[in-house]
C-alpha positions in Angstrom: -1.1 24.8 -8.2 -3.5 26.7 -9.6 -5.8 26.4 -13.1 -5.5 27.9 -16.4 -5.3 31.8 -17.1 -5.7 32.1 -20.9 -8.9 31.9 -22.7 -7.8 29.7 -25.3 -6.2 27.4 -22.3 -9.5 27.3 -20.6 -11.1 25.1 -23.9 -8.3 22.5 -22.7 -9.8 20.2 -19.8 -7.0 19.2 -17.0 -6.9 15.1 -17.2 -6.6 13.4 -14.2 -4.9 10.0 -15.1 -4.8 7.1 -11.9 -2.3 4.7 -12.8 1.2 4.7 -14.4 0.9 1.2 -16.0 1.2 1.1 -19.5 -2.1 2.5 -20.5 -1.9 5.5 -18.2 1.9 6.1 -19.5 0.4 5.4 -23.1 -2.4 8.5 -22.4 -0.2 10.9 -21.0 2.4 10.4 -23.9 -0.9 11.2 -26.3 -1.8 14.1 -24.0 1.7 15.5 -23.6 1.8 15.8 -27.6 -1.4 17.5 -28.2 -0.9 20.3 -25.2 -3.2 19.1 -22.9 -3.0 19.4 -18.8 -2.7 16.0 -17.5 -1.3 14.3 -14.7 -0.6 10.4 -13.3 -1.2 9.2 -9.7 0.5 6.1 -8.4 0.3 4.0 -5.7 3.4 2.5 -5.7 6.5 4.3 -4.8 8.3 2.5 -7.6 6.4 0.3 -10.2 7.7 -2.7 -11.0 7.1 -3.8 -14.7 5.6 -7.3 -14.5 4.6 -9.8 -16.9 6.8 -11.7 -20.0 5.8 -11.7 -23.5 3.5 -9.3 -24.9 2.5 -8.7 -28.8 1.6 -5.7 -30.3 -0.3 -6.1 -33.6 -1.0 -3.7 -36.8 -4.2 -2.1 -35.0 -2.3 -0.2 -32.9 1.7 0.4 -33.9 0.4 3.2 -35.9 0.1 4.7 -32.1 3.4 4.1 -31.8 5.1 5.7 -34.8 2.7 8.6 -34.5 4.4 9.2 -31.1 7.5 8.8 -32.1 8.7 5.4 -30.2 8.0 3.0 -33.3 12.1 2.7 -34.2 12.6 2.4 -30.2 10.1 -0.8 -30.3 11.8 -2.2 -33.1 15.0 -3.0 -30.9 13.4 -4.5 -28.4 11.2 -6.8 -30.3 11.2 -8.9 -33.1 8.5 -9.8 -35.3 6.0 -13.0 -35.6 5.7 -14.7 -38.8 3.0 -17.4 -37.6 1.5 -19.8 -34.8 1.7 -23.0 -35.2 -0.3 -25.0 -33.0 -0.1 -29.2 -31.8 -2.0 -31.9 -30.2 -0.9 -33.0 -27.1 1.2 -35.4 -28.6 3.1 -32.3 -29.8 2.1 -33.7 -33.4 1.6 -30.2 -35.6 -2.3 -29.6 -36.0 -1.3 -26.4 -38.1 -0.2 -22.9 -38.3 -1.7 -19.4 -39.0 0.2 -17.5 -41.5 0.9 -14.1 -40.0 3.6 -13.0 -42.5 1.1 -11.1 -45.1 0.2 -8.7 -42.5 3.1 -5.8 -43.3 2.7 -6.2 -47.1 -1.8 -5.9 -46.3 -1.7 -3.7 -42.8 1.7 -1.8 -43.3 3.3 -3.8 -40.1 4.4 -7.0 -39.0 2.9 -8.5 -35.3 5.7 -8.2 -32.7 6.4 -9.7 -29.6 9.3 -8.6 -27.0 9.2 -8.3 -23.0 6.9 -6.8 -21.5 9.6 -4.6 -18.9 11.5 -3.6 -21.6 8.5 -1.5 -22.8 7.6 -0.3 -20.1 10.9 1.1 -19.4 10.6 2.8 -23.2 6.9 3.9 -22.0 8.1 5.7 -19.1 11.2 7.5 -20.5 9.2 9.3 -22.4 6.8 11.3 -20.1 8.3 14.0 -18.3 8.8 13.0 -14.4 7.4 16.1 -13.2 3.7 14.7 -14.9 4.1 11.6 -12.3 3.4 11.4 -8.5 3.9 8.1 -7.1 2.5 6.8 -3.7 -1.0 7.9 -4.4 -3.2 5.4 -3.4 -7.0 6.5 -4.5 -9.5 6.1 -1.5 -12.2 7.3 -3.6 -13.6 9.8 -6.2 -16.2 12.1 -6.5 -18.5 15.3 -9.2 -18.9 18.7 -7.6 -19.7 21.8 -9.8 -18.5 19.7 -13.0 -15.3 18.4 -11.6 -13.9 15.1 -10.5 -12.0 14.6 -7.7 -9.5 12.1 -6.0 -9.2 11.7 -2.7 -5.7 9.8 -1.6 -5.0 7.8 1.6 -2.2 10.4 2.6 -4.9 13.0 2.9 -4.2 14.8 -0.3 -6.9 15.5 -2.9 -6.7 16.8 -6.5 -9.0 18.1 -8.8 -9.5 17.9 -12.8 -12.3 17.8 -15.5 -11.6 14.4 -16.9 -10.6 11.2 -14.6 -9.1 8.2 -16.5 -9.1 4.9 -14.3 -5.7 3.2 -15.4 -5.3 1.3 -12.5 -5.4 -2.1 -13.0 -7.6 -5.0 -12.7 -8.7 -3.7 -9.0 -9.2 -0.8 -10.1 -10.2 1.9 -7.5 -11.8 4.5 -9.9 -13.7 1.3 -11.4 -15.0 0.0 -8.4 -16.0 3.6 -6.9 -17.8 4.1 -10.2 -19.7 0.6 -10.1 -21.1 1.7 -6.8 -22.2 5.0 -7.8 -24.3 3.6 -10.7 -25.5 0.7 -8.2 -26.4 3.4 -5.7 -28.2 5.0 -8.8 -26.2 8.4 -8.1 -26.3 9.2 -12.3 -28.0 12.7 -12.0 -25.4 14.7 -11.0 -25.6 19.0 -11.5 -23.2 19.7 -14.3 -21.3 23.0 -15.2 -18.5 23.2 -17.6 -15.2 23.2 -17.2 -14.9 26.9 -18.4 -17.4 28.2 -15.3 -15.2 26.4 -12.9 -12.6 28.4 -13.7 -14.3 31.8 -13.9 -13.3 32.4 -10.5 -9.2 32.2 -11.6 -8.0 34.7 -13.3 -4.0 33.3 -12.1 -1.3 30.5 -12.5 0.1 27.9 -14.1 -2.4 26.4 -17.5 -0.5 23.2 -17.3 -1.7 21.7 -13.9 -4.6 20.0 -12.0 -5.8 21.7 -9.0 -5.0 20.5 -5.9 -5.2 21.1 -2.1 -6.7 24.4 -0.6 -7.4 25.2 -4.4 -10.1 22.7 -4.7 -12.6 24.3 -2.2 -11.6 28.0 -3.7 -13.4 26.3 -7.2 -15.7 24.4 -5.8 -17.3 26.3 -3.4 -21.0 23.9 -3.1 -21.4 20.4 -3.2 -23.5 18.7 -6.2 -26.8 18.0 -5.7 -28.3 14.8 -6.8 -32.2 15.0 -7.6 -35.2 12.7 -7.6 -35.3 9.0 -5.9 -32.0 6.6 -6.9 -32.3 3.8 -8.0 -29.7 1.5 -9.6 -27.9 2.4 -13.2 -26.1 -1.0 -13.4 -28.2 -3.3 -16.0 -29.3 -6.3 -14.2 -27.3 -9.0 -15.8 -24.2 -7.1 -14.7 -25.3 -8.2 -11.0 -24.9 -11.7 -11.6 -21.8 -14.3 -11.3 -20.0 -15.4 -14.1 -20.8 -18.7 -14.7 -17.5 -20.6 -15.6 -14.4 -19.9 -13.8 -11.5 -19.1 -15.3 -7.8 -19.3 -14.6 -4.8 -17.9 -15.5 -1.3 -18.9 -15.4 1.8 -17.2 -16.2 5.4 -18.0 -16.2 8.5 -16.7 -17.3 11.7 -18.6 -18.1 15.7 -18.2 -17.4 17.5 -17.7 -20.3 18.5 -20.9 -22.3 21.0 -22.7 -23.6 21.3 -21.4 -27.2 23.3 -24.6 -28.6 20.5 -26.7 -27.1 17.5 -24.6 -28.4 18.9 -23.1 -31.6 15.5 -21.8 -33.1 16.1 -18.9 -30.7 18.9 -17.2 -32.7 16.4 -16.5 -34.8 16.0 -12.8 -35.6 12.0 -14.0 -35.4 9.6 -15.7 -32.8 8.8 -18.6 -32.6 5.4 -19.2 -31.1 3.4 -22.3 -30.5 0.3 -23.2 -29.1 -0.5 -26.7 -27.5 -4.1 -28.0 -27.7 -5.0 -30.0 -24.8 -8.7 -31.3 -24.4 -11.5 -28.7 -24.8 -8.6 -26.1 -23.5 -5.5 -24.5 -25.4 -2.2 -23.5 -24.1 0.5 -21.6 -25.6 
């Protein structure tokens, strides 16, 4: 693959996007519409869309009619009017009144399963824009470019590195260390004299392979003594615990739980103790 030719192209940085979980899909779809290079490493061979209910809220449906996908959501959720919440008794405490928010905010919170947006997520950027089984080893700046370095001996190169990866994430982690090392001043160029070298090829992909060292010819140099970047409360435990438990249910009986031909959620919320379950 080889960098961008044009002069206007070269003002467009490549993105290099490690993840295609719903935040990664979510960029590239953002990306894909504006006309800038981007591209989404996997590690998985096939990702499996996790999880059960999810809401999505006025801040950010805007998002989704601005891409295009709001009508699609619509038909695979359904909206939430309130939350009413109980004692452990089950004796109603109260509810929170969420119906106002279309007529204040423009839309109504929603709540559907979590796979079936995924699945909309991921029908919408181009397959060509994914590579799956790229499991990140570790990154790293030379001559103002990131690069990823994959367990299958691959590497690829951009100008922006976006860590969608998860709560483990790899780009985090390697990140973390960097700062802790204290390895912040880092020899910058722009994007633009990377590429003064390329005058061929393809504007719409991340460099990768043999083209890497071709751009990149010396290794950044880090100046002065390191010392750690990461502030000093960030090196401490967490003090409380916490844990987190999700389940997801087979379908039910709809003459024993009517409520759930409703074209609406219902959702509840039991207080138990100092603690609150939903």
């Amino acid at each position: 693959m080889a960098t961008a030719q044009s002069s206007e192209a070269k003002t467009k940085p490549e993105v290099i996007i490690v993840g295609a979980g719903l935040a990664g899909l979510l960029l590239g779809q953002l990306l894909e519409q504006i006309g800038v290079p981007y591209h989404i490493f996997e590690r998985a061979a096939v990702v499996k869309p996790l999880g059960s209910a999810m809401t999505l809220g006025p801040s950010i449906l805007p998002v989704f009619e601005q891409l295009g996908l709001f009508d699609e959501l619509q038909k695979i959720s359904v909206p939430c009017y309130s939350t009413d919440y109980y004692n452990d008794q089950l004796e109603k405490l109260g509810s929170i009144d969420l119906a106002g928010h279309k007529e204040l905010l423009g839309y109504n919170n929603v709540i559907f399963a979590r796979p079936k947006l995924y699945d909309l997520m991921l029908s919408r950027v181009p397959a060509h824009r994914i590579s799956h089984e790229k499991k990140i080893l570790h990154t790293e700046e030379r001559q103002g470019r990131v690069l990823i370095h994959c367990v299958d001996g691959t590497s690829y190169a951009g100008d922006i590195l976006v860590g969608a990866d998860g709560a483990y994430s790899t780009v985090r982690q390697d990140l973390y260390k960097r700062l802790l090392d204290g390895d912040g001043d880092v020899d910058v160029v722009t994007a633009a004299d990377a590429h003064d070298d390329d005058d061929e090829g393809d504007d719409d992909d991340v460099v990768v392979g043999e083209d890497i060292d071709r751009h990149l010819r010396s290794s950044s140099s880090i100046s002065g003594h390191h010392h750690s970047l990461v502030p000093e409360s960030d090196l401490k435990d967490f003090e409380i615990g916490f844990a987190v438990m999700v389940g997801v249910a087979e379908p039910e009986n709809l003459e024993e739980y009517p409520q759930l031909k409703d074209p609406f959620c219902h959702f509840s919320s039991v207080v138990e103790g100092s603690g609150c379950r939903a």
